[in-house]
C-alpha positions in Angstrom: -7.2 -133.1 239.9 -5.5 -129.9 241.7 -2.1 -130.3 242.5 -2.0 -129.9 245.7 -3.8 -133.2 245.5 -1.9 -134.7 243.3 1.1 -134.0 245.5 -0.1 -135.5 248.4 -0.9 -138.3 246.8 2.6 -138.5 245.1 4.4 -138.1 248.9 1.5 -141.1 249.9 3.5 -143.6 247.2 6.5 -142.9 248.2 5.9 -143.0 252.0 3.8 -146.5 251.4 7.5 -147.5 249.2 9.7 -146.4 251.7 7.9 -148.1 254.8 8.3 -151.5 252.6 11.7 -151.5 253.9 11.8 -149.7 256.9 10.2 -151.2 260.6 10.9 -150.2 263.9 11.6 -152.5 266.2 12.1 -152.3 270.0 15.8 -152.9 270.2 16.0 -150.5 267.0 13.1 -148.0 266.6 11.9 -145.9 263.9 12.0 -142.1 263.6 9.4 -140.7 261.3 8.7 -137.0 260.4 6.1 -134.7 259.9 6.1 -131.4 258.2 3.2 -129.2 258.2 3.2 -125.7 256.7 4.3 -124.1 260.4 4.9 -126.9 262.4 7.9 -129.8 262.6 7.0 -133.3 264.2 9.0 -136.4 265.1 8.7 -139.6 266.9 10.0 -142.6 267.8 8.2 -145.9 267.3 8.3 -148.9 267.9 6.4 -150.8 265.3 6.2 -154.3 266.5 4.5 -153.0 269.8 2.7 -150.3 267.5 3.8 -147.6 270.5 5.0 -144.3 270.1 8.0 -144.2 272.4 9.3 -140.7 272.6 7.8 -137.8 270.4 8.9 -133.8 269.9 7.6 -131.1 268.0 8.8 -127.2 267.7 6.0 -126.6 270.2 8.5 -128.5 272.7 11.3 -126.3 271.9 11.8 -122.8 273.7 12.3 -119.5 271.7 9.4 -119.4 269.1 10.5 -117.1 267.2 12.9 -119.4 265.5 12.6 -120.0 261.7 12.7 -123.1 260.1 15.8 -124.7 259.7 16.5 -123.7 263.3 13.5 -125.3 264.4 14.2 -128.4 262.6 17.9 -128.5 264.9 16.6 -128.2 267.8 13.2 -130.8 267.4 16.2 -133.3 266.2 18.4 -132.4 269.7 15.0 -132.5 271.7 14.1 -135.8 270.6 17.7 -137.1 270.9 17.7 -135.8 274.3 14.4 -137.5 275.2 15.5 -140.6 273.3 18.8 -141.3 275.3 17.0 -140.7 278.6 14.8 -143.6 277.6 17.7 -145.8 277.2 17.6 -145.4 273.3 20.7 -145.0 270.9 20.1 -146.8 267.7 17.2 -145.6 265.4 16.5 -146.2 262.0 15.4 -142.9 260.1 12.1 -142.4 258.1 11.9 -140.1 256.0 8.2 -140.3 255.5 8.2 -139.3 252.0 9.6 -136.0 252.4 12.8 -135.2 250.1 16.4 -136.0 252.4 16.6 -132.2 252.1 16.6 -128.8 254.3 14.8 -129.3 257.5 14.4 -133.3 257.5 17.9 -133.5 256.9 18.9 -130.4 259.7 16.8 -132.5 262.2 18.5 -136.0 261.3 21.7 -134.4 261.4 20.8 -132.3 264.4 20.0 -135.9 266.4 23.3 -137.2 265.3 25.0 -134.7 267.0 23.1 -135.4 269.6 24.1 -138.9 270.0 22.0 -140.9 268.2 23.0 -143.5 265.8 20.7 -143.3 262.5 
């Protein structure tokens, strides 16, 4: 099995362990995230209605020639921003697998500023 594979699969157990816990629910949503190579994705869902309420990527934010970690900040502020003018303020955070680590961690801390409660 290649590794690249076999990591996926790994990030697949522990997403599948994590979401054991973790449900969304329409007075306190779930924030999930989604790394690709490039690109930096978060929603909002509500899991009881299976709806995506709010969702932002790096493609919303201006200025593409950010790196990383800045994308990361301003995807968490965007989706904050979207996520209060839809009458949101709690959320519960999903990881999705990913490690609590660079830019999952600069986007949950970005949406705190913000004014989110995680």
């Amino acid at each position: 099995m290649r590794a690249s594979v076999k990591k996926i699969q790994n990030r697949e157990k522990r997403k599948q362990h994590i979401r054991m816990s973790i449900t969304g629910t329409a007075d306190m949503p779930r924030v999930t995230v989604f790394r690709s190579n490039q690109h930096l994705y978060a929603q909002i869902i509500d899991d009881v209605n299976k709806m995506t309420l709010v969702a932002a990527s790096d493609y919303d934010v201006k200025g593409k020639k950010m790196k990383g970690m800045e994308k990361a900040v301003e995807v968490g502020k965007a989706l904050a921003k979207k996520a209060k003018s839809a009458g949101i303020v709690t959320v519960v955070f999903d990881r999705n697998g990913y490690q609590y680590h660079g830019k999952v961690k600069a986007l949950a801390d970005a949406m705190r500023e913000a004014g989110l409660k995680l």
